[in-house]
Chimera marker file (.cmm) of the C-alpha trace (Angstrom):
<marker_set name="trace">
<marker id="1" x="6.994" y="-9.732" z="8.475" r="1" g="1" b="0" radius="0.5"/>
<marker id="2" x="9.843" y="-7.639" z="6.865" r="1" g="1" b="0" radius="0.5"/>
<marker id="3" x="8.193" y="-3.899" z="6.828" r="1" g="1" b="0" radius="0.5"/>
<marker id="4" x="10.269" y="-0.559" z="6.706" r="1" g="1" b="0" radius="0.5"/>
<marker id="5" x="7.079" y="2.668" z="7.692" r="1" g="1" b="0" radius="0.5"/>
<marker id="6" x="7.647" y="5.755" z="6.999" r="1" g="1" b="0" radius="0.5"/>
<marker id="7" x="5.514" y="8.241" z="7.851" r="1" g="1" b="0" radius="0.5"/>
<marker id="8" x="5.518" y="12.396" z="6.947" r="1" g="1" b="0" radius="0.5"/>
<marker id="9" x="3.217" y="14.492" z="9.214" r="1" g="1" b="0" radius="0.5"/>
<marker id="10" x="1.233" y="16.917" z="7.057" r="1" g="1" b="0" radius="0.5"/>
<marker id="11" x="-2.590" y="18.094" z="7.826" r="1" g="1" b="0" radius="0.5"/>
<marker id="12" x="-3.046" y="14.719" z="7.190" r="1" g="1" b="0" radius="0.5"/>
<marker id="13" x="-0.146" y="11.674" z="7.461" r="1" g="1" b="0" radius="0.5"/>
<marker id="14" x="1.645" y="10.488" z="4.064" r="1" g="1" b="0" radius="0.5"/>
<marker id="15" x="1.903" y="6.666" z="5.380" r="1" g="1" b="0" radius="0.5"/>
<marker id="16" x="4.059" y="4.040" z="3.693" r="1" g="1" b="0" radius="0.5"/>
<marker id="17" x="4.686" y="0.400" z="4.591" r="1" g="1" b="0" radius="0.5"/>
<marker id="18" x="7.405" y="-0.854" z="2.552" r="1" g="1" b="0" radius="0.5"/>
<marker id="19" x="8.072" y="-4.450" z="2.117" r="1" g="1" b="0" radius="0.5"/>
<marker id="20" x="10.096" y="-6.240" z="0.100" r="1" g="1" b="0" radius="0.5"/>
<marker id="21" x="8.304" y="-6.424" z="-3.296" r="1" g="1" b="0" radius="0.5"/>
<marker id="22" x="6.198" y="-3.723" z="-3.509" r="1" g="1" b="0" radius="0.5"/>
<marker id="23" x="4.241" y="-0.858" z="-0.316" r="1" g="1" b="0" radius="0.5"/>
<marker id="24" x="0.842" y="-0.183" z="0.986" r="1" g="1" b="0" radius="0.5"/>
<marker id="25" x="0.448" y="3.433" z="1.079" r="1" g="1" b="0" radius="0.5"/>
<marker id="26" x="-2.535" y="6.116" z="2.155" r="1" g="1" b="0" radius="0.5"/>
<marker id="27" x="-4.017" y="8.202" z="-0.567" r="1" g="1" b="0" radius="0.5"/>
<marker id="28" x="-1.025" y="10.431" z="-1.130" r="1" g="1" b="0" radius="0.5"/>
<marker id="29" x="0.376" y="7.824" z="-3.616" r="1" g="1" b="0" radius="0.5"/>
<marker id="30" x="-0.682" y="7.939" z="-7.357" r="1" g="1" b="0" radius="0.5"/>
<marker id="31" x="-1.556" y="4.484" z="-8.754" r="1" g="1" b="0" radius="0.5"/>
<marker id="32" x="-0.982" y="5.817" z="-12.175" r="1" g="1" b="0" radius="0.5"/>
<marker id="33" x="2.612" y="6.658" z="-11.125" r="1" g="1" b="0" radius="0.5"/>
<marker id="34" x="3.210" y="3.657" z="-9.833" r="1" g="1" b="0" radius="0.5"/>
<marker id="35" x="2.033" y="1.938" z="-13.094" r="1" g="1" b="0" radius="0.5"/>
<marker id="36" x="4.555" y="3.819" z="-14.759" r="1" g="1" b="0" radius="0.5"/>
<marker id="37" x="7.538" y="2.977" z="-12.649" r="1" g="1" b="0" radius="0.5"/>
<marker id="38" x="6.178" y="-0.655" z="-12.248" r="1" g="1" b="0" radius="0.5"/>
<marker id="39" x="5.935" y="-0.508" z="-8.515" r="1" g="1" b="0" radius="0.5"/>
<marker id="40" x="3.951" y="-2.615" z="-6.789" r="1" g="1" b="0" radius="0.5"/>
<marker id="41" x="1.367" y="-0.697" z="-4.726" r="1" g="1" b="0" radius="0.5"/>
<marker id="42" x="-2.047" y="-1.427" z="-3.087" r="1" g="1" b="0" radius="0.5"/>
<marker id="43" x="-3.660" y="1.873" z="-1.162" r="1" g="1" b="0" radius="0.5"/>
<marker id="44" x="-5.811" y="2.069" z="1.348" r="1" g="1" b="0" radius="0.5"/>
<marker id="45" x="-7.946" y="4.710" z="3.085" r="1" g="1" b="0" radius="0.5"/>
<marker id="46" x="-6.580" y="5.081" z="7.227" r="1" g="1" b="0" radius="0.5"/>
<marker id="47" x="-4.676" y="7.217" z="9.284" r="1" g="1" b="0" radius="0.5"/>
<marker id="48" x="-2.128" y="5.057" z="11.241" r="1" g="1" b="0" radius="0.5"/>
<marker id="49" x="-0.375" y="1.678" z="10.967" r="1" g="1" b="0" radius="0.5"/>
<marker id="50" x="-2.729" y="-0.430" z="12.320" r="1" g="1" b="0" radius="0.5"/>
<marker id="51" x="-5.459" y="0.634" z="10.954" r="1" g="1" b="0" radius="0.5"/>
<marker id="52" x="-3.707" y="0.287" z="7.700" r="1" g="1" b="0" radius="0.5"/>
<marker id="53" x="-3.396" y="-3.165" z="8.007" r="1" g="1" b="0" radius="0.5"/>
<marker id="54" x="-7.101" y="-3.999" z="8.905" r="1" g="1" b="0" radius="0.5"/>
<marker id="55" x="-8.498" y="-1.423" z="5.792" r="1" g="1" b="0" radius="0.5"/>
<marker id="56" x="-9.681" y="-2.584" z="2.585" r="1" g="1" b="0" radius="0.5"/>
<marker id="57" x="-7.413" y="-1.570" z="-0.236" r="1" g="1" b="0" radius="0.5"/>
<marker id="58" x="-8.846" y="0.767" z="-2.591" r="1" g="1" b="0" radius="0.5"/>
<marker id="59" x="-6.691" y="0.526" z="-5.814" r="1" g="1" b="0" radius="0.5"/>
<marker id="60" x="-3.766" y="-1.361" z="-6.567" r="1" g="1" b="0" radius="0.5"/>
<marker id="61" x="-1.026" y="-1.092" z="-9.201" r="1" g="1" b="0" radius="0.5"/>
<marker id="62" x="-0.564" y="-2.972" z="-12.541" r="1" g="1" b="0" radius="0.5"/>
<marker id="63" x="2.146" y="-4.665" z="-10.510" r="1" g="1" b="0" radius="0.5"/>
<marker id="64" x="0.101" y="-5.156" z="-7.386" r="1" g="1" b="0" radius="0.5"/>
<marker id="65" x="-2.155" y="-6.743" z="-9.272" r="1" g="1" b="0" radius="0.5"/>
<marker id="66" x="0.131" y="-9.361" z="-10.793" r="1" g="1" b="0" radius="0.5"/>
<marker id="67" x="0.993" y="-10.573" z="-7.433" r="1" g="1" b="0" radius="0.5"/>
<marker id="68" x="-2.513" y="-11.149" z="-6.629" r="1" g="1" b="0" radius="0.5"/>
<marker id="69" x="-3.450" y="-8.269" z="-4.963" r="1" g="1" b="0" radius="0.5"/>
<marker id="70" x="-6.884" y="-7.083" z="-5.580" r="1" g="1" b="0" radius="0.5"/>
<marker id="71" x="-9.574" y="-3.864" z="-4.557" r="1" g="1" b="0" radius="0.5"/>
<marker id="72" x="-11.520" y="-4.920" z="-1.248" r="1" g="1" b="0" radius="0.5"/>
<marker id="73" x="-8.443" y="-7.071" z="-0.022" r="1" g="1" b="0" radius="0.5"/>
<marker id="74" x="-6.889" y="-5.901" z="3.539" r="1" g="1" b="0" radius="0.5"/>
<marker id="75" x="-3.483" y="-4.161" z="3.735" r="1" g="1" b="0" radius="0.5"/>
<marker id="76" x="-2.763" y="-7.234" z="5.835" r="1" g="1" b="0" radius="0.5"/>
<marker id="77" x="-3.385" y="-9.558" z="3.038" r="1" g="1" b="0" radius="0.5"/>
<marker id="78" x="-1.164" y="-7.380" z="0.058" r="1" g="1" b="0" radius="0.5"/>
<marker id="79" x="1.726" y="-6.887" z="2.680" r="1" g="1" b="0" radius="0.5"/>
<marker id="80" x="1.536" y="-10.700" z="2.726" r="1" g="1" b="0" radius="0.5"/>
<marker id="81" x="1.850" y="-11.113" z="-0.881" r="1" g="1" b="0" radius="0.5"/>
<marker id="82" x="4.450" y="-8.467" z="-1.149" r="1" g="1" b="0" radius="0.5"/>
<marker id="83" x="6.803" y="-10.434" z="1.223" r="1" g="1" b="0" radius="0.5"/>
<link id1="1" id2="2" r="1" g="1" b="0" radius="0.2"/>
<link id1="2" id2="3" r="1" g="1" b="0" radius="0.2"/>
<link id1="3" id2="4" r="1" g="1" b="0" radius="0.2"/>
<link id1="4" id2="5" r="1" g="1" b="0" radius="0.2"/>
<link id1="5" id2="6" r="1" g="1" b="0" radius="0.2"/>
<link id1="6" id2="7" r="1" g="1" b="0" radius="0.2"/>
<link id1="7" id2="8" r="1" g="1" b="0" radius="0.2"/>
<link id1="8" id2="9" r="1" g="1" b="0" radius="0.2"/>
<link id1="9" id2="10" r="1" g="1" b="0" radius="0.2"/>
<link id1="10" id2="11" r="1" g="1" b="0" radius="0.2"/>
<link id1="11" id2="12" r="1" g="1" b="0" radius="0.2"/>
<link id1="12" id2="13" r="1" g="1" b="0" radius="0.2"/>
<link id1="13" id2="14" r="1" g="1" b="0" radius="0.2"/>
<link id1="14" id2="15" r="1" g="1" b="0" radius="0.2"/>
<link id1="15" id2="16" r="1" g="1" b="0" radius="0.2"/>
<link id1="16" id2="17" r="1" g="1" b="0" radius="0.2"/>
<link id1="17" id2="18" r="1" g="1" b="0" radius="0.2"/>
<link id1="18" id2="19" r="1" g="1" b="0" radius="0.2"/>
<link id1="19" id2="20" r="1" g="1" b="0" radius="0.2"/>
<link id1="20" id2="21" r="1" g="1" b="0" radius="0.2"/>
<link id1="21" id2="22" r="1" g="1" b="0" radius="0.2"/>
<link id1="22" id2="23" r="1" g="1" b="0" radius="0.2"/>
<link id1="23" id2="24" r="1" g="1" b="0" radius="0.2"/>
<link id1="24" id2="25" r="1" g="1" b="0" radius="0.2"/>
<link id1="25" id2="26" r="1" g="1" b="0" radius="0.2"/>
<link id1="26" id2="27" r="1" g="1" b="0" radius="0.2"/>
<link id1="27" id2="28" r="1" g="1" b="0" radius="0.2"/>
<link id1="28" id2="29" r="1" g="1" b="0" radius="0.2"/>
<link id1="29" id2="30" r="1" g="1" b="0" radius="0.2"/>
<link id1="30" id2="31" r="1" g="1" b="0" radius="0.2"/>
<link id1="31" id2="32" r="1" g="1" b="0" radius="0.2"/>
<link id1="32" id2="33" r="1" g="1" b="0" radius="0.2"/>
<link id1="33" id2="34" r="1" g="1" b="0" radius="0.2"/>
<link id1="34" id2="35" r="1" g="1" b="0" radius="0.2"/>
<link id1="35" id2="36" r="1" g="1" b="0" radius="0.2"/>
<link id1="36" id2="37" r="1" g="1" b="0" radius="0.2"/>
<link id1="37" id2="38" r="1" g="1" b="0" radius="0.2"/>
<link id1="38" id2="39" r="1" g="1" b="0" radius="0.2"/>
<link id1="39" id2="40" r="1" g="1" b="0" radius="0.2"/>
<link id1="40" id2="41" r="1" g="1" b="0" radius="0.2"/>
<link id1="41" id2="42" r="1" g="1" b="0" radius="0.2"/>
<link id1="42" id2="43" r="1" g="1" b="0" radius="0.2"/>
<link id1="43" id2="44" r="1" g="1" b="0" radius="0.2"/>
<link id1="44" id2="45" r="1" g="1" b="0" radius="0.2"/>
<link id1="45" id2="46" r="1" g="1" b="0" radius="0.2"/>
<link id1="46" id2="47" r="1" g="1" b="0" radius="0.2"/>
<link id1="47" id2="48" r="1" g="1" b="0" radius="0.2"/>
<link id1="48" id2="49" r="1" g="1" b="0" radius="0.2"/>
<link id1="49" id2="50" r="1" g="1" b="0" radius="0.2"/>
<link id1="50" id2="51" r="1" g="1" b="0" radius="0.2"/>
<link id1="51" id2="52" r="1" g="1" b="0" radius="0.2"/>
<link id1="52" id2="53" r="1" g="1" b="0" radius="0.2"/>
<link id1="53" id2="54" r="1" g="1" b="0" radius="0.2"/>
<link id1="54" id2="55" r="1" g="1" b="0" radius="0.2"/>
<link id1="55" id2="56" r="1" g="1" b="0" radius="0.2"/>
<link id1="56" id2="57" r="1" g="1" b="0" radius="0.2"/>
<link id1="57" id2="58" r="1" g="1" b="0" radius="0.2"/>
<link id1="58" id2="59" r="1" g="1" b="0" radius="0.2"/>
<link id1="59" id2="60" r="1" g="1" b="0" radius="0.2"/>
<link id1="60" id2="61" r="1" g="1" b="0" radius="0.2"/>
<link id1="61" id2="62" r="1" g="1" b="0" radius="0.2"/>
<link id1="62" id2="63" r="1" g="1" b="0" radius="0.2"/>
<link id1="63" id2="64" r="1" g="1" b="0" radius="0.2"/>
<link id1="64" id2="65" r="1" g="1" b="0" radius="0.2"/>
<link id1="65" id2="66" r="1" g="1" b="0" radius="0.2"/>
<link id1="66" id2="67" r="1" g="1" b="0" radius="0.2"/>
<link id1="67" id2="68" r="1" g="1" b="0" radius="0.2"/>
<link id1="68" id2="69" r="1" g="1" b="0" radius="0.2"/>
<link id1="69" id2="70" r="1" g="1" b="0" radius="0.2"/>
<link id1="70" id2="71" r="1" g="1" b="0" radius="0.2"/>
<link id1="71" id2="72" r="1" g="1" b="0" radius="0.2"/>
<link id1="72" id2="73" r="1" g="1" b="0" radius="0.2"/>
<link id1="73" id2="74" r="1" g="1" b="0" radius="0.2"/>
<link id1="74" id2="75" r="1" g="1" b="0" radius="0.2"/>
<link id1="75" id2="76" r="1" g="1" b="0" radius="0.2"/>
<link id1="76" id2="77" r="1" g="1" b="0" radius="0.2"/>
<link id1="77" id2="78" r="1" g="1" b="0" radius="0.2"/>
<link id1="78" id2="79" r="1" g="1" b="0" radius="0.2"/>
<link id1="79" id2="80" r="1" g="1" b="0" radius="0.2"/>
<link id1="80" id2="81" r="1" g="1" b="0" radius="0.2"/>
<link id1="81" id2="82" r="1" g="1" b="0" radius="0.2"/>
<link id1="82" id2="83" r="1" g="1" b="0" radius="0.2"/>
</marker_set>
């Protein structure tokens, strides 16, 4: 899978797994934001990589949404359809 991460250490981690049309992010990331940029963004509620991949997201952009990605998905399954 084509992924960039990023990750900023605060009290808690801003995580970000980029991939080519759109990122799964932690709760730093404001859906509404994305909505008006039209990114593509699912976000889920975990505190490392892996973990990421396994959670269920918890909102998802207008975009995000158009490629199929819905609320209760795994990050697994919207980095898929982000490829």
């Amino acid at each position: 899978m084509n992924l960039e991460t990023v990750r900023v250490d605060f009290k808690r981690p801003l995580l970000i797994m980029k991939a080519p049309n759109g990122f799964l992010a932690c709760g730093y990331i404001n859906i509404e934001t994305c909505n008006r940029t039209g990114d593509a963004c699912a976000l889920v509620n975990a505190g490392n990589f892996d973990d990421m991949r396994t959670a269920l997201i918890v909102a998802v952009s207008h975009q995000a949404a158009a490629l199929g990605i819905r609320i209760g998905d795994t990050g697994e399954s919207a980095l898929l359809k982000m490829q």
